[in-house]
C-alpha positions in Angstrom: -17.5 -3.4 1.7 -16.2 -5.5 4.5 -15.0 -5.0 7.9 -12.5 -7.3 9.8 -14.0 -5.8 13.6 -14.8 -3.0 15.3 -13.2 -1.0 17.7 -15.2 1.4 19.9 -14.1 4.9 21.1 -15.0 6.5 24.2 -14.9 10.5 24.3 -16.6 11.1 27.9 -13.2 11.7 29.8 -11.8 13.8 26.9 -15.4 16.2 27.4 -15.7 16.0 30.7 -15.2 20.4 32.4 -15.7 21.8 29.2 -18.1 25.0 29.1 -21.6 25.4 27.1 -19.4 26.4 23.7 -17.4 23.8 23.4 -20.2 21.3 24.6 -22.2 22.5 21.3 -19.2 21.3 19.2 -18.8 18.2 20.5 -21.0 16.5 18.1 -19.2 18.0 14.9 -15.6 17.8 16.6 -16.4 13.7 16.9 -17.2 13.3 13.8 -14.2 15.2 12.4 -12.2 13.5 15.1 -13.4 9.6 14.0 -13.2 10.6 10.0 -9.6 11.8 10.9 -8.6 8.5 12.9 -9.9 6.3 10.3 -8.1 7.7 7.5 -5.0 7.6 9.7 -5.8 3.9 9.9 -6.0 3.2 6.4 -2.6 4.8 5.7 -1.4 3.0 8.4 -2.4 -0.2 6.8 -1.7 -0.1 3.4 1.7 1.0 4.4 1.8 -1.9 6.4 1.2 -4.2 3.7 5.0 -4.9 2.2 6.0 -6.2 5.4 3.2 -8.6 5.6 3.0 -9.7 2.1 5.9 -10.4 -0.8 5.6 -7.5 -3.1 2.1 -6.7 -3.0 0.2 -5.6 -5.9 -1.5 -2.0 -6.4 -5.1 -3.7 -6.2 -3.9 -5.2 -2.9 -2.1 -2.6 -1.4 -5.3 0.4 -2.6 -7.7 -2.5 -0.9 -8.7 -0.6 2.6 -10.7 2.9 2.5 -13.0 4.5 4.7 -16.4 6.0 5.4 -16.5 9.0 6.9 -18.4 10.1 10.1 -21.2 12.5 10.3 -22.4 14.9 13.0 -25.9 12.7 13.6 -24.2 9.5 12.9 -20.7 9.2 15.1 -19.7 6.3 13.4 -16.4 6.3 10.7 -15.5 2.8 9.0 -12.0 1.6 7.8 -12.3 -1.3 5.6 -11.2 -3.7 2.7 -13.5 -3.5 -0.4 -15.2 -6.1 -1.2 -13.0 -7.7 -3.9 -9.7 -7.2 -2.1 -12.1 -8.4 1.5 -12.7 -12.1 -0.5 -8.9 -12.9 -0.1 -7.8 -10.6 2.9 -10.1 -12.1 5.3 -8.5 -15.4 5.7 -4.8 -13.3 6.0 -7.2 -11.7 8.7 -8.8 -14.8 10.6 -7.1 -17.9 9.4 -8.9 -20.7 8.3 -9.3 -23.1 5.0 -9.7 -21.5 1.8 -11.6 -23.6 -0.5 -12.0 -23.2 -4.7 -14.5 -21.6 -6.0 -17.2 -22.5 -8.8 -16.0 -20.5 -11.1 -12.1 -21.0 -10.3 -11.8 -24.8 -10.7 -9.3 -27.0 -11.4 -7.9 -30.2 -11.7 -9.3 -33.5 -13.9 -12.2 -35.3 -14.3 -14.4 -32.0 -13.2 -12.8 -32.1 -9.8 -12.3 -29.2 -7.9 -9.5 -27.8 -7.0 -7.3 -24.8 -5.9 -4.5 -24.5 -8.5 -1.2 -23.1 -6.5 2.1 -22.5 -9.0 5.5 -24.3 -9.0 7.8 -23.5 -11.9 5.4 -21.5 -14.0 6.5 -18.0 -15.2 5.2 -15.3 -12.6 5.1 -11.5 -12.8 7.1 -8.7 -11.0 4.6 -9.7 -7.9 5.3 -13.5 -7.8 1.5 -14.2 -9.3 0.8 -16.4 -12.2 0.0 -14.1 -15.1 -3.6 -14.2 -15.6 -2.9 -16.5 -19.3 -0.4 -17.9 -17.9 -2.0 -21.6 -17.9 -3.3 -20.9 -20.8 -0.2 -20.5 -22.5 1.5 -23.1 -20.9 -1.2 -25.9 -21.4 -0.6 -24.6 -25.4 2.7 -26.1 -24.9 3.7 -29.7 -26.8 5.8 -30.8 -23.7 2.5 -29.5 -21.4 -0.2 -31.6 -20.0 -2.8 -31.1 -17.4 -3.4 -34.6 -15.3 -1.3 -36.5 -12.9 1.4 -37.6 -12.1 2.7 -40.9 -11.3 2.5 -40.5 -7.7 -1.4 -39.4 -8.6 -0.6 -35.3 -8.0 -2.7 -33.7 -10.5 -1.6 -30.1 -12.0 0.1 -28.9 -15.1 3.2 -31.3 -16.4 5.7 -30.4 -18.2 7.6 -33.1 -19.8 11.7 -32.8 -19.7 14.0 -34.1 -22.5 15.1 -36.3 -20.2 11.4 -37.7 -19.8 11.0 -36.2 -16.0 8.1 -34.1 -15.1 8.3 -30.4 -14.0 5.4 -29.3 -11.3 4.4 -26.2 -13.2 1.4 -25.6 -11.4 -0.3 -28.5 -9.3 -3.9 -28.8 -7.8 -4.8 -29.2 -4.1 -8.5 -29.1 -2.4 -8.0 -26.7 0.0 -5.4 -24.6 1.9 -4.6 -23.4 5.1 -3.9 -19.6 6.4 -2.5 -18.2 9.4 -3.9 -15.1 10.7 -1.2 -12.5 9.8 -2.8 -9.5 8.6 -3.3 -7.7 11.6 -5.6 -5.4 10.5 -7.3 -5.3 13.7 -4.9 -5.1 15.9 -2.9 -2.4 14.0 -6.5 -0.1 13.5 -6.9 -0.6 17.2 -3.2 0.9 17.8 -4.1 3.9 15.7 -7.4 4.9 17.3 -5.2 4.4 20.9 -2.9 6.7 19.8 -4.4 9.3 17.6 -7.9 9.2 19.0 -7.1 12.5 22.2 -4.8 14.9 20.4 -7.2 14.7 17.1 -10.0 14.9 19.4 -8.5 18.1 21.0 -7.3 19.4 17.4 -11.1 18.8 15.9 -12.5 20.4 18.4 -9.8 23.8 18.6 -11.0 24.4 15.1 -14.8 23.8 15.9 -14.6 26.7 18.7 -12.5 28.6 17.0 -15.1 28.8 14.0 -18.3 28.6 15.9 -20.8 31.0 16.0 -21.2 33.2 19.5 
């Protein structure tokens, strides 16, 4: 579980004149209020996510959820789980992604990140999880380099050129365009009052006299 930031809301002009009964709901309409906000804010950015991304998957698009409020604890949490969080956070921040241990490639036991050229993808533009696999099964298919030194996977032409199927580089660079952040921080501006005033309608109206 992984947030990107928080963002902090402040009830005291939305209680300020109210009498002893609705004072004693405050603490439960808050909670309701911040659960309510932060589901909003979830929707808002998984429905957010095909303009920000080309076609992106189910895992990626069901990545943000959200913990709920309490009446002794008036804090509610929208966030990216932690397997979606490893790749989101640099569409988040920025920065240089680098491989992982267990993700490497290249030759000679280098590491590398592999990014895809003219290898088969699926319906969401990824490289099928087999598919290097299957293409390093291939006669015409070798992994090394090239002869301007690019290492990757080569595919060899009848005509004796190479195809980039997939090649390797050391690192990459993001720019931040998630927007998670900003876009929760939009919601909670304009949801946190009226569901503030709805929460607490339905506290008063059910509260004991």
């Amino acid at each position: 579980m992984t947030k990107f930031g928080e963002v902090k809301a402040d009830f005291g002009p939305l209680t300020r004149g109210l009498d002893d009964l609705a004072k004693r709901q405050v603490p439960f309409a808050v909670a309701r209020t911040l659960t309510s906000v932060a589901q909003t804010a979830a929707v808002a950015n998984r429905r957010a996510l095909p303009s920000v991304f080309d076609r992106p998957t189910p895992f990626t698009t069901n990545a943000f959820t959200i913990e709920a409020a309490r009446k002794g604890r008036p804090v509610a949490r929208v966030f990216a789980k932690q397997r979606q969080a490893e790749y989101l956070r640099l569409q988040e921040t920025g920065g240089t992604r680098h491989p992982e241990p267990s993700k490497l490639g290249g030759t000679g036991g280098g590491q590398a990140l592999v990014i895809p050229r003219a290898i088969r993808r699926n319906v969401f533009g990824n490289m099928p999880r087999r598919a290097l696999a299957t293409a390093k099964a291939r006669k015409d298919v070798f992994v090394g380099k090239s002869e301007g030194g690019t290492g990757g996977f080569w595919r060899r032409l009848a005509d004796g050129a190479l195809q980039p199927l997939a090649v390797f580089v050391p690192s990459a660079k993001y720019k931040p365009r998630l927007g998670f952040q900003a876009r929760t921080a939009k919601v909670v501006r304009a949801t946190l009052a009226p569901a503030f005033r709805e929460q607490l309608a339905k506290a008063i109206a059910t509260a004991r006299r």
